[in-house]
Chimera marker file (.cmm) of the C-alpha trace (Angstrom):
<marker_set name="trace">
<marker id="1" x="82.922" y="25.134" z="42.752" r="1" g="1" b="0" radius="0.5"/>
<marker id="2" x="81.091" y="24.478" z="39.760" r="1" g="1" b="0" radius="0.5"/>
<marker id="3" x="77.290" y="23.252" z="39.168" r="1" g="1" b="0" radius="0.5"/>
<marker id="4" x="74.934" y="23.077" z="36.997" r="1" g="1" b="0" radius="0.5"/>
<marker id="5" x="72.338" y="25.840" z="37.318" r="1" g="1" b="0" radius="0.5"/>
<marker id="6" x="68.917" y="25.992" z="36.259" r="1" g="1" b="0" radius="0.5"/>
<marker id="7" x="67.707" y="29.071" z="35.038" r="1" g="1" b="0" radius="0.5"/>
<marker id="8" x="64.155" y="28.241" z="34.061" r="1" g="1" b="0" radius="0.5"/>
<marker id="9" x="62.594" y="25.850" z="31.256" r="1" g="1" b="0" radius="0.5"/>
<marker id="10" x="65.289" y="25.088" z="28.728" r="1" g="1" b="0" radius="0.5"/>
<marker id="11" x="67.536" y="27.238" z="30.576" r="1" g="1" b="0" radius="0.5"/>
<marker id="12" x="70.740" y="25.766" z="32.340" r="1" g="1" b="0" radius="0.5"/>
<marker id="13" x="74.573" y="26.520" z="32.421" r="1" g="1" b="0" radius="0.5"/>
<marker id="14" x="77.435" y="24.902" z="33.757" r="1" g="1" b="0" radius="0.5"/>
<marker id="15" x="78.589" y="28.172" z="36.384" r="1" g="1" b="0" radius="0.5"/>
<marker id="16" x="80.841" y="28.908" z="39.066" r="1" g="1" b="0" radius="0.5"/>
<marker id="17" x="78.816" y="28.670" z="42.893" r="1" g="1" b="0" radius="0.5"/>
<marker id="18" x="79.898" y="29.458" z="45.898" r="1" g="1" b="0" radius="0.5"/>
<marker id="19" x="81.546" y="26.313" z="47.727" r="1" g="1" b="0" radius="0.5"/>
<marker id="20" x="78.883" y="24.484" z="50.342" r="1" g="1" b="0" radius="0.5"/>
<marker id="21" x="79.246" y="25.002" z="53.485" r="1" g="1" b="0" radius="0.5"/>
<marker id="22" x="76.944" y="23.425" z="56.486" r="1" g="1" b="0" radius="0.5"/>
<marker id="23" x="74.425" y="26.162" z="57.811" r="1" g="1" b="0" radius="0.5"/>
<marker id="24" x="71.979" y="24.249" z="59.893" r="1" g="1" b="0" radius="0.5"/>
<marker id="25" x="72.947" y="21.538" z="62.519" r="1" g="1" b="0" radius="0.5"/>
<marker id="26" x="71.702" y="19.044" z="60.053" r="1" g="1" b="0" radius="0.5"/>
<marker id="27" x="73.229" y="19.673" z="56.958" r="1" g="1" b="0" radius="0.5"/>
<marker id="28" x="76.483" y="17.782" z="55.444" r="1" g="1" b="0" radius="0.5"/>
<marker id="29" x="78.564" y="18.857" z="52.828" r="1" g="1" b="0" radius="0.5"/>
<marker id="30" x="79.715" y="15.973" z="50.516" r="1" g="1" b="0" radius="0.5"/>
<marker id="31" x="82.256" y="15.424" z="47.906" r="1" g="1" b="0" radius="0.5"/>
<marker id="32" x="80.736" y="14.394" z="44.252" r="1" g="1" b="0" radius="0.5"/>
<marker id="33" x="82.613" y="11.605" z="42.902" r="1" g="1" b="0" radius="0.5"/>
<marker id="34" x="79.951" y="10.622" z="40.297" r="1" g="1" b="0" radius="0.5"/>
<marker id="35" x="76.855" y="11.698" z="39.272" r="1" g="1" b="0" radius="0.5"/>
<marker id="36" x="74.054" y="10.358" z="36.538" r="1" g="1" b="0" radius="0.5"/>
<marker id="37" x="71.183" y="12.927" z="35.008" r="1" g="1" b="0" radius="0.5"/>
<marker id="38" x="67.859" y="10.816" z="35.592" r="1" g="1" b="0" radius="0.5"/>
<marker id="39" x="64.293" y="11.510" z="33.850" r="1" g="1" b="0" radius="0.5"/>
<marker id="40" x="63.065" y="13.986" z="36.730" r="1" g="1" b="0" radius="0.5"/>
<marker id="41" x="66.423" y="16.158" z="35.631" r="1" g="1" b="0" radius="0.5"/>
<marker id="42" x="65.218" y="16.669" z="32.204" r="1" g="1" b="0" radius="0.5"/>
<marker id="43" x="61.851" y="17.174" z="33.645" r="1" g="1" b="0" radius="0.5"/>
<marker id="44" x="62.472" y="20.044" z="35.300" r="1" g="1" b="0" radius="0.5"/>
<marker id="45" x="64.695" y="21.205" z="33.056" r="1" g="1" b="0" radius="0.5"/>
<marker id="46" x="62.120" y="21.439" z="30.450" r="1" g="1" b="0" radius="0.5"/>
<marker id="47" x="59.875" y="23.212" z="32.772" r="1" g="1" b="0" radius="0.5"/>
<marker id="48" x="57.329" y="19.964" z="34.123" r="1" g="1" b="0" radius="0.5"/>
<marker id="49" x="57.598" y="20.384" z="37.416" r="1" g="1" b="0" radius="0.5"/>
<marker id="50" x="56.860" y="23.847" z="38.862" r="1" g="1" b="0" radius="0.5"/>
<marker id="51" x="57.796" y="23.268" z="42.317" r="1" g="1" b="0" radius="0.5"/>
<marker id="52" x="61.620" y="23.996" z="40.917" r="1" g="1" b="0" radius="0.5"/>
<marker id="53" x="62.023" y="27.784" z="39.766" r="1" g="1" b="0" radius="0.5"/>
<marker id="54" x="65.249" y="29.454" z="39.071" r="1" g="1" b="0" radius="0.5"/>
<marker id="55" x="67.246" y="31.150" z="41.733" r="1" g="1" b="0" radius="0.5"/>
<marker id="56" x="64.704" y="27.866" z="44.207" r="1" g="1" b="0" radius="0.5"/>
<marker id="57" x="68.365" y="26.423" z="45.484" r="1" g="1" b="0" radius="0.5"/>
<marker id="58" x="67.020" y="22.922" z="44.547" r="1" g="1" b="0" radius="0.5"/>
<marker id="59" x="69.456" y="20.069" z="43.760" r="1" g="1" b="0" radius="0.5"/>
<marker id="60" x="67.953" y="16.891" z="42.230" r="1" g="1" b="0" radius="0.5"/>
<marker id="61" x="69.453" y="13.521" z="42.638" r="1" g="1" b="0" radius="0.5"/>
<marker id="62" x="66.870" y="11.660" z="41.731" r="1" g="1" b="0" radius="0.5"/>
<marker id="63" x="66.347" y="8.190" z="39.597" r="1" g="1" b="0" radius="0.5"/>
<marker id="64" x="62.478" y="8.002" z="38.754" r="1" g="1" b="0" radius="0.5"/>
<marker id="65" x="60.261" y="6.079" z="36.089" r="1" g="1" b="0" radius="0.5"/>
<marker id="66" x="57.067" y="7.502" z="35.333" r="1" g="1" b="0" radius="0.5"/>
<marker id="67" x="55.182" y="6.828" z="32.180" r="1" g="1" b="0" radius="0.5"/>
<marker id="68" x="51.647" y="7.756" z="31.571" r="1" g="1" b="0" radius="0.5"/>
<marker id="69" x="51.018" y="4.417" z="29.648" r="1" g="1" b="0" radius="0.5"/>
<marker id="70" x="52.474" y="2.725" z="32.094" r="1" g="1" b="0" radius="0.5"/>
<marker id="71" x="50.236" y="3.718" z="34.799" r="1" g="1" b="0" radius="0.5"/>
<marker id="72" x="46.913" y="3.633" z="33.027" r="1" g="1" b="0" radius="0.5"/>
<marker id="73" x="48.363" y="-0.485" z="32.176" r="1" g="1" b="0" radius="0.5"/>
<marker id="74" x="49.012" y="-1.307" z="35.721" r="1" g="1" b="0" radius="0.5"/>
<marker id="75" x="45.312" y="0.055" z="36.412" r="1" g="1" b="0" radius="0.5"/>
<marker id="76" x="44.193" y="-2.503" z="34.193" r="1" g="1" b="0" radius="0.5"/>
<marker id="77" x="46.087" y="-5.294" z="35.370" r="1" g="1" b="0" radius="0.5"/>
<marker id="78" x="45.830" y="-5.262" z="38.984" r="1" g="1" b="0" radius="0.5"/>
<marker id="79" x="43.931" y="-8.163" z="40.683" r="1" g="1" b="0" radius="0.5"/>
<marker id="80" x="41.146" y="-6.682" z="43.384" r="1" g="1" b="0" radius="0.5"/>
<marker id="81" x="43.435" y="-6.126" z="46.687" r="1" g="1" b="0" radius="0.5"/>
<marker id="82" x="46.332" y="-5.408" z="44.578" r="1" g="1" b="0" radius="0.5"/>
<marker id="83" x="48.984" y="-2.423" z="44.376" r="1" g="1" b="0" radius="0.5"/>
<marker id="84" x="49.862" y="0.055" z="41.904" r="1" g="1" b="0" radius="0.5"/>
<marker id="85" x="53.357" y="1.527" z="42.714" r="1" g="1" b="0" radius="0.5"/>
<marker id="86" x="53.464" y="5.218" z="40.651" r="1" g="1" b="0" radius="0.5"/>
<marker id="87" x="57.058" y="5.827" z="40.632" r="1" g="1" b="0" radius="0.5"/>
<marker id="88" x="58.622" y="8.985" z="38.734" r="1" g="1" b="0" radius="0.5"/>
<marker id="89" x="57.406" y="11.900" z="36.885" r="1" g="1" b="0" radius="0.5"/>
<marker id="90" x="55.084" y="11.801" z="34.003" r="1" g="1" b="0" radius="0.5"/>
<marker id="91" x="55.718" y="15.316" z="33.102" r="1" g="1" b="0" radius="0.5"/>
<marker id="92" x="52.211" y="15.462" z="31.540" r="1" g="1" b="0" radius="0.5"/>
<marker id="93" x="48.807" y="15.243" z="33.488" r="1" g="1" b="0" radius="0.5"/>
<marker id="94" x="48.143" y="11.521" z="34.011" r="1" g="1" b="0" radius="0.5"/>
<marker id="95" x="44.221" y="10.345" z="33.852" r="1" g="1" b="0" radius="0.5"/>
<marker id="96" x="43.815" y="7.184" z="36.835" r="1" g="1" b="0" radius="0.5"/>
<marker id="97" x="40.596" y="5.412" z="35.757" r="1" g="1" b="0" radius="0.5"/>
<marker id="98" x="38.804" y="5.773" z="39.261" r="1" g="1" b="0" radius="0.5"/>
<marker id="99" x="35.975" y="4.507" z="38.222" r="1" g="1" b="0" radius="0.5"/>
<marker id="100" x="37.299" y="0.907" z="37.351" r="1" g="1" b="0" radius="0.5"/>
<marker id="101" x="39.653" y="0.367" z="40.292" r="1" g="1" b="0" radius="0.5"/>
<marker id="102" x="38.083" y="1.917" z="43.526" r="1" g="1" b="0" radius="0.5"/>
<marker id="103" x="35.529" y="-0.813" z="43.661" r="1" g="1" b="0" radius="0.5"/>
<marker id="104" x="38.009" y="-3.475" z="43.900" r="1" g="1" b="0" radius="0.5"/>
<marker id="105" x="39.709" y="-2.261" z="46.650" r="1" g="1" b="0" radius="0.5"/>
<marker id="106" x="43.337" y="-1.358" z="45.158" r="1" g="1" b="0" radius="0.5"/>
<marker id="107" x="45.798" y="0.328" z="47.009" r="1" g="1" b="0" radius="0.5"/>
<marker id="108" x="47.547" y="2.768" z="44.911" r="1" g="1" b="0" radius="0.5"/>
<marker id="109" x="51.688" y="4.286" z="46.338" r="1" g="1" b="0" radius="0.5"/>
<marker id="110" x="53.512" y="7.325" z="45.070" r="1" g="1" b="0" radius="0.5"/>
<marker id="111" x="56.614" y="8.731" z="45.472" r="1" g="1" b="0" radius="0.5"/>
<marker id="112" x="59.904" y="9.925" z="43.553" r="1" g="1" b="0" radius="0.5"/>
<marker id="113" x="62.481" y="6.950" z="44.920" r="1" g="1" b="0" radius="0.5"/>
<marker id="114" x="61.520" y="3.822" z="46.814" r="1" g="1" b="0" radius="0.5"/>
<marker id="115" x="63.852" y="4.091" z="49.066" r="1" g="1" b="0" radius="0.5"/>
<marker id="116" x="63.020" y="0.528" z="50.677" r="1" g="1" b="0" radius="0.5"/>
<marker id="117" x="63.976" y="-0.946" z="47.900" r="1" g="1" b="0" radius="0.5"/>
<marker id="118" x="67.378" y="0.435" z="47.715" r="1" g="1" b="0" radius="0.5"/>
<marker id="119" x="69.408" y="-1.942" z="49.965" r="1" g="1" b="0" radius="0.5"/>
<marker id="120" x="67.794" y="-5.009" z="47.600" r="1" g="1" b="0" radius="0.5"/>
<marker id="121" x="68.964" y="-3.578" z="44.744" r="1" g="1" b="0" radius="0.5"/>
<marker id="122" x="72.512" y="-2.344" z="46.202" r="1" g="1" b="0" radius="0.5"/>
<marker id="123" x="73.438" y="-6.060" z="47.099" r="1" g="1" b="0" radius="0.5"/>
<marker id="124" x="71.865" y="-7.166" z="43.860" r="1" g="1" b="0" radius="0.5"/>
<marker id="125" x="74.519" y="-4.929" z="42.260" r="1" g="1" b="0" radius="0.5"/>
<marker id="126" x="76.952" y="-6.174" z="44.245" r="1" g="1" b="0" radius="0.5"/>
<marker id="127" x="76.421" y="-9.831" z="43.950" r="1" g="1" b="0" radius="0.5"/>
<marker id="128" x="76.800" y="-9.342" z="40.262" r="1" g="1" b="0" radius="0.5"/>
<marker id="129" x="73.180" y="-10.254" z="39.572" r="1" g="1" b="0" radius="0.5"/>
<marker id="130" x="72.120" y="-6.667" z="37.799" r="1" g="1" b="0" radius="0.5"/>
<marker id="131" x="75.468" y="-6.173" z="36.191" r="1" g="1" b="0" radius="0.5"/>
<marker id="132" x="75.673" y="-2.149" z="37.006" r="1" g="1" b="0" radius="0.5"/>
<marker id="133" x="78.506" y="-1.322" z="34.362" r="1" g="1" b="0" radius="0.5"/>
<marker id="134" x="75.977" y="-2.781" z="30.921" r="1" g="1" b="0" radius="0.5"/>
<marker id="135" x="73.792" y="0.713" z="32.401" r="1" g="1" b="0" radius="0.5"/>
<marker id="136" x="76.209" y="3.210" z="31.761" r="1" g="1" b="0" radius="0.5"/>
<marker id="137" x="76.253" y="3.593" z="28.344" r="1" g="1" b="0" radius="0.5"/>
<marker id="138" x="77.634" y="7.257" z="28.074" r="1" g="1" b="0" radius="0.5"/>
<marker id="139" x="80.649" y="8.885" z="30.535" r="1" g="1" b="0" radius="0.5"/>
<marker id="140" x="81.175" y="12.144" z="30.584" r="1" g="1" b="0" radius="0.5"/>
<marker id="141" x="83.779" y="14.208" z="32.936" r="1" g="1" b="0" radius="0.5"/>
<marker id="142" x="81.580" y="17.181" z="34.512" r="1" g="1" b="0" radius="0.5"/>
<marker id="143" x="83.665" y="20.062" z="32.460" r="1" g="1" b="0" radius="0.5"/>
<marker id="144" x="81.442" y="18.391" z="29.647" r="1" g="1" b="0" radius="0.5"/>
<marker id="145" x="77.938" y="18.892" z="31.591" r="1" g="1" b="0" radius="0.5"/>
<marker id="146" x="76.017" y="20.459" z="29.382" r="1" g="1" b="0" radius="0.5"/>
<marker id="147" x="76.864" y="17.791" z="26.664" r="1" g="1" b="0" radius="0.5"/>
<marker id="148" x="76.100" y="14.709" z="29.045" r="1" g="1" b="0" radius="0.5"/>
<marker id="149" x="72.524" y="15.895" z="29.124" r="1" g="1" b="0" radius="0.5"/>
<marker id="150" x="72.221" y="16.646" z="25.460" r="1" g="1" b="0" radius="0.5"/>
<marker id="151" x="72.752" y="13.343" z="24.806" r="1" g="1" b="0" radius="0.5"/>
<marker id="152" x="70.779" y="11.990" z="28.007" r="1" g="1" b="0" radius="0.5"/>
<marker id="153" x="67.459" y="14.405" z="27.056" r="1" g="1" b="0" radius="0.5"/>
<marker id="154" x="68.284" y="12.802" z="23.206" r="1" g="1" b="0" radius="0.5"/>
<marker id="155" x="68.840" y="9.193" z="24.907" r="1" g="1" b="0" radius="0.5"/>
<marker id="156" x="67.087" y="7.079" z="21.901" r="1" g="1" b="0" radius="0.5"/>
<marker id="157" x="69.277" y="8.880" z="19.407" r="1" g="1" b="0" radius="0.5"/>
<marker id="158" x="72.824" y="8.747" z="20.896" r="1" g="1" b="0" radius="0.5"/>
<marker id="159" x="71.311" y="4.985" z="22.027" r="1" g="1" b="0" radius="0.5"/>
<marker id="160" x="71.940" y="6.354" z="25.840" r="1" g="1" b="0" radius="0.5"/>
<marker id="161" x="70.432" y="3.902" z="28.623" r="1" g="1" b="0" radius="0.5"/>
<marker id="162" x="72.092" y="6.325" z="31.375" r="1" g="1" b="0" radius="0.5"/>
<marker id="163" x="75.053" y="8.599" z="31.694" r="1" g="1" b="0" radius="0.5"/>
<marker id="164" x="78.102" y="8.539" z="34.157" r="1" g="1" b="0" radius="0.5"/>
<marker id="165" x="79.509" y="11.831" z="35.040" r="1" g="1" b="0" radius="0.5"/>
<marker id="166" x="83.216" y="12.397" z="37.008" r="1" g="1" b="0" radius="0.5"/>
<marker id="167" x="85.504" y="14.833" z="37.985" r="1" g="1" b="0" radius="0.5"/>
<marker id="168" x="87.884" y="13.838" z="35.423" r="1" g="1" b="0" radius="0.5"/>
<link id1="1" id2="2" r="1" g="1" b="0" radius="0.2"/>
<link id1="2" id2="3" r="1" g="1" b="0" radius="0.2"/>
<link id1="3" id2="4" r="1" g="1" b="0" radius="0.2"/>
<link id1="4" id2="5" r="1" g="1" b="0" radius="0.2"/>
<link id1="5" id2="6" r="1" g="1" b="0" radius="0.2"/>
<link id1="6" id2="7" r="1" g="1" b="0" radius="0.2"/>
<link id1="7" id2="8" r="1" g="1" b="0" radius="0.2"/>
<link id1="8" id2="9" r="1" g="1" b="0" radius="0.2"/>
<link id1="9" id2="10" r="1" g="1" b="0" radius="0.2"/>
<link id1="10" id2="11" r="1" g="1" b="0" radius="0.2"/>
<link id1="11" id2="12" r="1" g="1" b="0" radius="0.2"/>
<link id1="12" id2="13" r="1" g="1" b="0" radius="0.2"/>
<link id1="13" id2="14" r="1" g="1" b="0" radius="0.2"/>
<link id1="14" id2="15" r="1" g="1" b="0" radius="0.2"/>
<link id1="15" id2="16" r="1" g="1" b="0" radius="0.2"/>
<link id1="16" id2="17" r="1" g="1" b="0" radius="0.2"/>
<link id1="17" id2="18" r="1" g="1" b="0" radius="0.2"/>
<link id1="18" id2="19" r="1" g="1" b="0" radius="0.2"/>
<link id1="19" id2="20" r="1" g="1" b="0" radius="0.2"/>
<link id1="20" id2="21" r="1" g="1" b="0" radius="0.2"/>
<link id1="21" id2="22" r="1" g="1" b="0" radius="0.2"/>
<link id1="22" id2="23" r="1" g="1" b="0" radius="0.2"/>
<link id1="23" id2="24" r="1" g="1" b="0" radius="0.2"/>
<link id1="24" id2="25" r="1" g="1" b="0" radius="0.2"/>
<link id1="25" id2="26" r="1" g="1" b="0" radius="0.2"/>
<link id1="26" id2="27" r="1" g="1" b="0" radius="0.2"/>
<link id1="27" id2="28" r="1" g="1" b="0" radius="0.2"/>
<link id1="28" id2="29" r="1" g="1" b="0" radius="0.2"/>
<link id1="29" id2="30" r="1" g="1" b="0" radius="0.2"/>
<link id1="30" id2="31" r="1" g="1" b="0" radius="0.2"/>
<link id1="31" id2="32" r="1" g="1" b="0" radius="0.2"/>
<link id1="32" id2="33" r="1" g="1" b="0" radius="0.2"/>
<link id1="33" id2="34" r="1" g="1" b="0" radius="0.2"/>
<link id1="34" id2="35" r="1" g="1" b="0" radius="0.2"/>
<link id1="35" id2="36" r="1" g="1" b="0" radius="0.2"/>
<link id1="36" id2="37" r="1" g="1" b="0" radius="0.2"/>
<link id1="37" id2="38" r="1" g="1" b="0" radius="0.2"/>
<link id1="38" id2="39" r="1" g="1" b="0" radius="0.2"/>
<link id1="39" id2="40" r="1" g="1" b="0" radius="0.2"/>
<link id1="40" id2="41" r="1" g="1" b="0" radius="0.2"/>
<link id1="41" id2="42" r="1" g="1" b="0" radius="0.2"/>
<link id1="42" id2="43" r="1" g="1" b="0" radius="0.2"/>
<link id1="43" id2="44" r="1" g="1" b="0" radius="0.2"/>
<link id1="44" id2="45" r="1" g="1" b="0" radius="0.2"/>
<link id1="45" id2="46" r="1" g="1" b="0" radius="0.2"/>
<link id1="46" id2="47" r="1" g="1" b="0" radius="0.2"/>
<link id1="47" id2="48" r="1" g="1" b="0" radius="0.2"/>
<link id1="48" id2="49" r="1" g="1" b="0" radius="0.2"/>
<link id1="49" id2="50" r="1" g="1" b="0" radius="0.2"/>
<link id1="50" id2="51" r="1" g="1" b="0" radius="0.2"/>
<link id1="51" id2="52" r="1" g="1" b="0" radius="0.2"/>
<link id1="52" id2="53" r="1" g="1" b="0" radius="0.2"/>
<link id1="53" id2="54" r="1" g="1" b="0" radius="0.2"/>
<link id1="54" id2="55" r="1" g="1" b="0" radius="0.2"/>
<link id1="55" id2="56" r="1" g="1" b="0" radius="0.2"/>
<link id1="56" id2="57" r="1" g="1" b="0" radius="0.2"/>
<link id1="57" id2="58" r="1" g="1" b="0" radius="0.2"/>
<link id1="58" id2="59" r="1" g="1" b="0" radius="0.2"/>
<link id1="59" id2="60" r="1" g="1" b="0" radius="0.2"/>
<link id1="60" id2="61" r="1" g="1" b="0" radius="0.2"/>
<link id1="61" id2="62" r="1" g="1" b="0" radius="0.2"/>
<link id1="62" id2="63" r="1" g="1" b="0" radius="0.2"/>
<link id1="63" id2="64" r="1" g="1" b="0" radius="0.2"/>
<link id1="64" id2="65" r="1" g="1" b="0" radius="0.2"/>
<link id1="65" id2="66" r="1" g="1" b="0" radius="0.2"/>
<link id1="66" id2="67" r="1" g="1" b="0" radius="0.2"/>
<link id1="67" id2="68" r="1" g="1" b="0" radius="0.2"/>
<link id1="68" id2="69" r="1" g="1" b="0" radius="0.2"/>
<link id1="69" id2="70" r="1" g="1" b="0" radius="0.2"/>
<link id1="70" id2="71" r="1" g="1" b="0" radius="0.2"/>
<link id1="71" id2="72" r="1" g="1" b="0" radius="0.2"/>
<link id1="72" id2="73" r="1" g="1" b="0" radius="0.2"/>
<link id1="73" id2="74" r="1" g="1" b="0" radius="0.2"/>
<link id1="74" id2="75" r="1" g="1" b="0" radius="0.2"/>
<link id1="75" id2="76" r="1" g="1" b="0" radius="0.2"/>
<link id1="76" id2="77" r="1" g="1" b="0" radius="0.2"/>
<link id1="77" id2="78" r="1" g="1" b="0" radius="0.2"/>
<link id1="78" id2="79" r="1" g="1" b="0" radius="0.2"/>
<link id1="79" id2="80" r="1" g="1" b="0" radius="0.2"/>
<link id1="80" id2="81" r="1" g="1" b="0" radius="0.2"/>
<link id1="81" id2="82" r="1" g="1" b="0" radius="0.2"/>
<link id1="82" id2="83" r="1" g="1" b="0" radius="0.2"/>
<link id1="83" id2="84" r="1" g="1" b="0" radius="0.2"/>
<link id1="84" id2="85" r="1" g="1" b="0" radius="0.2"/>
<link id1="85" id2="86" r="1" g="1" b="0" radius="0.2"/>
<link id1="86" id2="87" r="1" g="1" b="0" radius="0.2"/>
<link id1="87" id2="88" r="1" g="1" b="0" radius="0.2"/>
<link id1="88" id2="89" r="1" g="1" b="0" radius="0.2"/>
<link id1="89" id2="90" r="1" g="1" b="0" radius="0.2"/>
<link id1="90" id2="91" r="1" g="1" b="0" radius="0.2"/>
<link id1="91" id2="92" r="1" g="1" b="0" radius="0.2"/>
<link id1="92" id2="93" r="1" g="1" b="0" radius="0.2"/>
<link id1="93" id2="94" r="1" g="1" b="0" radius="0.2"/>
<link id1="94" id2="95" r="1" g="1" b="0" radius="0.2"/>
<link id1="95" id2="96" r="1" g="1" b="0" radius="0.2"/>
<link id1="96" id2="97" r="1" g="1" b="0" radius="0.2"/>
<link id1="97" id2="98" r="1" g="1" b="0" radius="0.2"/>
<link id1="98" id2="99" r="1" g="1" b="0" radius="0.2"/>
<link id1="99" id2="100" r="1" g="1" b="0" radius="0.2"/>
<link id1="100" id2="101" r="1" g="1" b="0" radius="0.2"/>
<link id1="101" id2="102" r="1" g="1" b="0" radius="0.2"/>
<link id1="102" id2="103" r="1" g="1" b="0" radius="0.2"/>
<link id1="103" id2="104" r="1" g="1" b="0" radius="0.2"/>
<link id1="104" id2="105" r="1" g="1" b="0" radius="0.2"/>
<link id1="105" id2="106" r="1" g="1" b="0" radius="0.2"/>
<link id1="106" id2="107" r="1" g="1" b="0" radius="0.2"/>
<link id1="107" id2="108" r="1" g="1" b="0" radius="0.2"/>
<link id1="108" id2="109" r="1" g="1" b="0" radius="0.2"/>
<link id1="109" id2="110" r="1" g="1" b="0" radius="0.2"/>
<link id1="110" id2="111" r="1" g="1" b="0" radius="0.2"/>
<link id1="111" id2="112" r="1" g="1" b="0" radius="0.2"/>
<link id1="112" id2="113" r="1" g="1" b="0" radius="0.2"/>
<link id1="113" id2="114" r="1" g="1" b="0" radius="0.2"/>
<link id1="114" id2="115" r="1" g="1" b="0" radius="0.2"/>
<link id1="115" id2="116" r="1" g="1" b="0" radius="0.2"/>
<link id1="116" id2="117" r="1" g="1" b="0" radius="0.2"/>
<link id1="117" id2="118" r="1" g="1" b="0" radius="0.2"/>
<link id1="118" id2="119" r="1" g="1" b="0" radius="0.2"/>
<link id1="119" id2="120" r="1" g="1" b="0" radius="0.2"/>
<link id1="120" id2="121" r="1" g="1" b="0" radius="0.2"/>
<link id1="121" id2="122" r="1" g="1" b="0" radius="0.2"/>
<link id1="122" id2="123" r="1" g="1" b="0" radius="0.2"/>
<link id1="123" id2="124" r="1" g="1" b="0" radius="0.2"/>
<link id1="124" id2="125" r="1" g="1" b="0" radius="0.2"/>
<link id1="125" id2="126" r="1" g="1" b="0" radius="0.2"/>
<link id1="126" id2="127" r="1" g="1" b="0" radius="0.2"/>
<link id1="127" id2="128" r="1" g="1" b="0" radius="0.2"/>
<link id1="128" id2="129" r="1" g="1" b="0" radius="0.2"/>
<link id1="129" id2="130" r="1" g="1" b="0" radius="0.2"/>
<link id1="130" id2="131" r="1" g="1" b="0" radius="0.2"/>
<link id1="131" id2="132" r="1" g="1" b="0" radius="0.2"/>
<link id1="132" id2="133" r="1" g="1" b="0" radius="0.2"/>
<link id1="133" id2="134" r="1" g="1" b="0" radius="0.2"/>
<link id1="134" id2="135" r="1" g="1" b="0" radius="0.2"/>
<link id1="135" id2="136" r="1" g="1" b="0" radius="0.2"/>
<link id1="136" id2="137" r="1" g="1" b="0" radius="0.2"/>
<link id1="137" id2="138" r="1" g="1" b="0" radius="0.2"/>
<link id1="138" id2="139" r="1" g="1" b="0" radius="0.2"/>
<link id1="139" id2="140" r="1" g="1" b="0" radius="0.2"/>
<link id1="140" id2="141" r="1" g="1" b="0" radius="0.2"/>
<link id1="141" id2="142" r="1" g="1" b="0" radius="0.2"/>
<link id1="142" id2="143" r="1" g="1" b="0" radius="0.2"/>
<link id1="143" id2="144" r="1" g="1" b="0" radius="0.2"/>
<link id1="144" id2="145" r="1" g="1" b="0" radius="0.2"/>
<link id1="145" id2="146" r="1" g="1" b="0" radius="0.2"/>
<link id1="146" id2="147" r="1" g="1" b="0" radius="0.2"/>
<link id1="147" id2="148" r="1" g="1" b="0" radius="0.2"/>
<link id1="148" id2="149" r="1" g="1" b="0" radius="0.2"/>
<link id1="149" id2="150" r="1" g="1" b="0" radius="0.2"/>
<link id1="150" id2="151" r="1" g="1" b="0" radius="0.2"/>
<link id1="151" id2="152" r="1" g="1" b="0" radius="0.2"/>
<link id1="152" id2="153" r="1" g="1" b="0" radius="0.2"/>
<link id1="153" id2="154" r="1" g="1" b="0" radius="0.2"/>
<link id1="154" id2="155" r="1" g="1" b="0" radius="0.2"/>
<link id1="155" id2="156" r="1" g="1" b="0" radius="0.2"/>
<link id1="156" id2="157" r="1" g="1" b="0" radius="0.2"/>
<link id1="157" id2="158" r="1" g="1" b="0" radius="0.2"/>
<link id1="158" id2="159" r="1" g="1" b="0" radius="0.2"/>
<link id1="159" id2="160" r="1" g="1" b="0" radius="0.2"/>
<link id1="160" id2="161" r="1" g="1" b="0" radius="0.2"/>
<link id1="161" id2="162" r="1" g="1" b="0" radius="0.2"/>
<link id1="162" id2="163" r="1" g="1" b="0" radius="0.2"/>
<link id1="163" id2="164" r="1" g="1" b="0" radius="0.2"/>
<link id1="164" id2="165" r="1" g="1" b="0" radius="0.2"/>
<link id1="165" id2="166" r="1" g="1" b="0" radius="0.2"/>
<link id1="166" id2="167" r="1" g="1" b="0" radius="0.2"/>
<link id1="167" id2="168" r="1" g="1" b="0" radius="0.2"/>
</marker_set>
């Protein structure tokens, strides 16, 4: 089968893998039918998160928001009892000012994918009230991999929102 393989920072090719196949009691082998390349994907591809190395066996299917700004805002808004939700990766250290929230008792989540959430948003979808085919802006078959995230990891220039990759 084919995948893309990462190879270290700035380092990835589209290459022939051996096919899946189940090896514990709780794995499952699934069939791809289509695929998007999220923030955390160009994250680690440019070397930000060093939990992935190459040869690591890590597959990422991951949709994330993370902005640095974006966090140090929310600090600044919150109401005393509030929430801060940090979804995503920043890719770049992210200062929380401590010192202005921890007396007014905020509770502050983490996390890559709120899965909770998902369901809401699925039925959203399918209720037609986030209308799911204005977000893929880009589609790509996966032969042409390597271009889909060229133009994703260039997404303001190519005016990309997200990419849809297929079999073809």
């Amino acid at each position: 089968m084919k995948a893309l393989v990462y190879h270290g920072p700035n380092s990835k090719a589209w290459e022939d893998v051996p096919d899946a196949t189940v090896q514990d009691p709780t794995d499952v082998v699934v069939r791809v039918d289509t695929t998007t390349i999220c923030g955390t994907d160009l994250h680690i591809l440019q070397g930000d998160v060093p939990a992935v190395t190459d040869g690591l066996g890590v597959d990422v299917a991951i949709e994330a928001v993370g902005y640095p700004e974006t966090l140090r805002t929310a600090a600044s808004l919150v109401r005393p009892g509030g929430t801060i939700a940090n979804v995503g990766v920043h890719g770049t250290p992210v200062e929380l000012p401590m010192q202005d929230v921890w007396i007014s008792n905020v509770t502050l989540t983490m996390g890559l994918v709120d899965t909770v959430s998902i369901p809401t948003l699925l039925k959203m979808v399918a209720s037609g009230r986030i209308p799911a085919e204005k977000m893929g802006t880009h589609s790509f078959t996966f032969d042409r991999m390597d271009e889909a995230y060229d133009v994703f990891a260039n997404a303001a220039a190519h005016q990309a929102l997200k990419v849809v990759i297929t079999p073809g």
